[in-house]
C-alpha positions in Angstrom: 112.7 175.4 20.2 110.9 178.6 19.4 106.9 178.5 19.3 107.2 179.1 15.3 109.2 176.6 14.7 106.8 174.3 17.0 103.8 175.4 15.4 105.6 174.4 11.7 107.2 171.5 13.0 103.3 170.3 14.0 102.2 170.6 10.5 104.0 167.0 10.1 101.6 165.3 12.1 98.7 165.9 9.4 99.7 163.0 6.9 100.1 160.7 10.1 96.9 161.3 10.9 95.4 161.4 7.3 96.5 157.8 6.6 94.9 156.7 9.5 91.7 158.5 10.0 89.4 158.8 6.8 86.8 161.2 8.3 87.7 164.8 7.9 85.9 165.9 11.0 87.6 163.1 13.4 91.0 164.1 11.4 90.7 167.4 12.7 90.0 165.8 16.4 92.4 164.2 16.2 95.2 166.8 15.4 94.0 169.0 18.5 94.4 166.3 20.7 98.2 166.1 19.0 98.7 169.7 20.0 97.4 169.1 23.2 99.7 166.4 24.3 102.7 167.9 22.2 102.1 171.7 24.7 101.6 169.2 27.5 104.5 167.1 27.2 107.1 169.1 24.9 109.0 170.1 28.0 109.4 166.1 28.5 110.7 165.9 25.6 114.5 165.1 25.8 116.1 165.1 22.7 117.3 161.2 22.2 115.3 161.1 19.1 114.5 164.1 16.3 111.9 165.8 17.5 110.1 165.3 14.2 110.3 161.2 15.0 108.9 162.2 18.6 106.3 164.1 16.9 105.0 161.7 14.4 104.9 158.8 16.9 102.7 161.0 19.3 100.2 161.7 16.4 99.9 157.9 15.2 99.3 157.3 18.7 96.7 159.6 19.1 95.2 158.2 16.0 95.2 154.7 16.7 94.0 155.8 20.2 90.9 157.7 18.2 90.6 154.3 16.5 90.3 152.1 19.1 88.0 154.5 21.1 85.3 154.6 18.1 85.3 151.3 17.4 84.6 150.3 21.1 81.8 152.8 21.3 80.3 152.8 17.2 76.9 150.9 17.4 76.1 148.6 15.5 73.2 150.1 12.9 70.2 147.0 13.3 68.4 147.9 10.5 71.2 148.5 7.9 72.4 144.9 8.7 70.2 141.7 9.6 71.0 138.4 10.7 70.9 137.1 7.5 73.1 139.5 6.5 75.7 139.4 9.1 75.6 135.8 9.1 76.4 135.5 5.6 78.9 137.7 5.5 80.8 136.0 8.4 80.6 132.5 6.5 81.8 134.5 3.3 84.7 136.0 5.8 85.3 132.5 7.0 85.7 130.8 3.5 87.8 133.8 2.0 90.2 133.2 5.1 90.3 129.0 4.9 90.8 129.5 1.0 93.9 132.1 1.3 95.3 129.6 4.6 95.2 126.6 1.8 97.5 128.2 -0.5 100.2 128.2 2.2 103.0 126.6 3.0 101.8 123.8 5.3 104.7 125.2 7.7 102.7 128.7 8.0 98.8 127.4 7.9 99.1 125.0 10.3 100.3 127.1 12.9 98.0 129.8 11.9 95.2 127.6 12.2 95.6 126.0 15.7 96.4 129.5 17.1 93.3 131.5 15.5 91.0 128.8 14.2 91.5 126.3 17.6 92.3 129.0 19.7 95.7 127.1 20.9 98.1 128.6 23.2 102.1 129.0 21.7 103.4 126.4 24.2 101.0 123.9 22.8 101.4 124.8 18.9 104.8 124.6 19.3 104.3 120.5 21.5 102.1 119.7 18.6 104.3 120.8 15.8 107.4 119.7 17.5 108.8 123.3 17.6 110.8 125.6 19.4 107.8 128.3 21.2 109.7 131.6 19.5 109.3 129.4 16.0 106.0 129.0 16.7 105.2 132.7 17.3 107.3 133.6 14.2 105.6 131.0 12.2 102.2 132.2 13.2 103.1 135.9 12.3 104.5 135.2 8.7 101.5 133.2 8.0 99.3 135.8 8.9 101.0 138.0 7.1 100.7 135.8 4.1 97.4 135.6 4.3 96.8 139.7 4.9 99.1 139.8 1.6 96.5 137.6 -0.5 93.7 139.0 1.4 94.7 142.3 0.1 95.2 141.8 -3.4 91.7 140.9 -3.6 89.2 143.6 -4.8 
């Protein structure tokens, strides 16, 4: 692949990034660190997908990499949010998620509750609810999805 073609191939990895980095400034961050590790490991490259599939997948993962890093590092401003305040807004969190696990199937919340609310392992889920484990973990996954669903169509 000739460096032009590289170089326009590379502008693909801008909307990957945009949809998952809102600041401008760690957008751009994040794109060099694509190039980066696309002139590092291009030559690895070897050709079992389309290079624009390769491409892409190295730029989410650089973004979700970005991600991860802030949010491990980001402090935690004290005096924009008191105790009061954080408290509240993990009992309003709290109620929001027991309200949207109510209006489920009883086959999806109950799962979904004794793996996030009880903190149960899948093996003992799937005892209590006389299920197969892989059920269990399937279970637990649609009903958080259900819940993400009417958790997102809230304004």
């Amino acid at each position: 692949m000739l460096l032009v073609e590289l170089v326009d191939q590379l502008g693909l990895a801008i909307p990957t990034v945009r949809r998952l980095i809102v600041s401008e400034a760690d957008a751009e961050e994040v794109l060099q660190d694509v190039l980066v590790a696309v002139a590092e490991t291009v030559s690895a490259f070897r050709g079992d997908a389309r290079f624009t599939t390769w491409l892409v997948t190295v730029a989410r993962n650089k973004a979700i990499s970005h991600l991860r890093r802030v949010r491990a590092t980001e402090p935690l401003d004290e005096d924009a949010v008191g105790d009061a305040q954080r408290m509240s807004s993990v009992i309003a969190t709290r109620a929001t998620i027991d309200d949207a696990l109510s209006r489920l199937p009883a086959e999806y919340s109950q799962p979904v509750r004794l793996r996030d609310l009880q903190a149960l392992g899948y093996e003992q889920i799937a005892r209590q609810l006389d299920l197969n484990v892989n059920t269990a973990k399937s279970r637990v996954a649609r009903g958080r999805a259900m819940v993400a669903a009417q958790l997102g169509e809230r304004p």
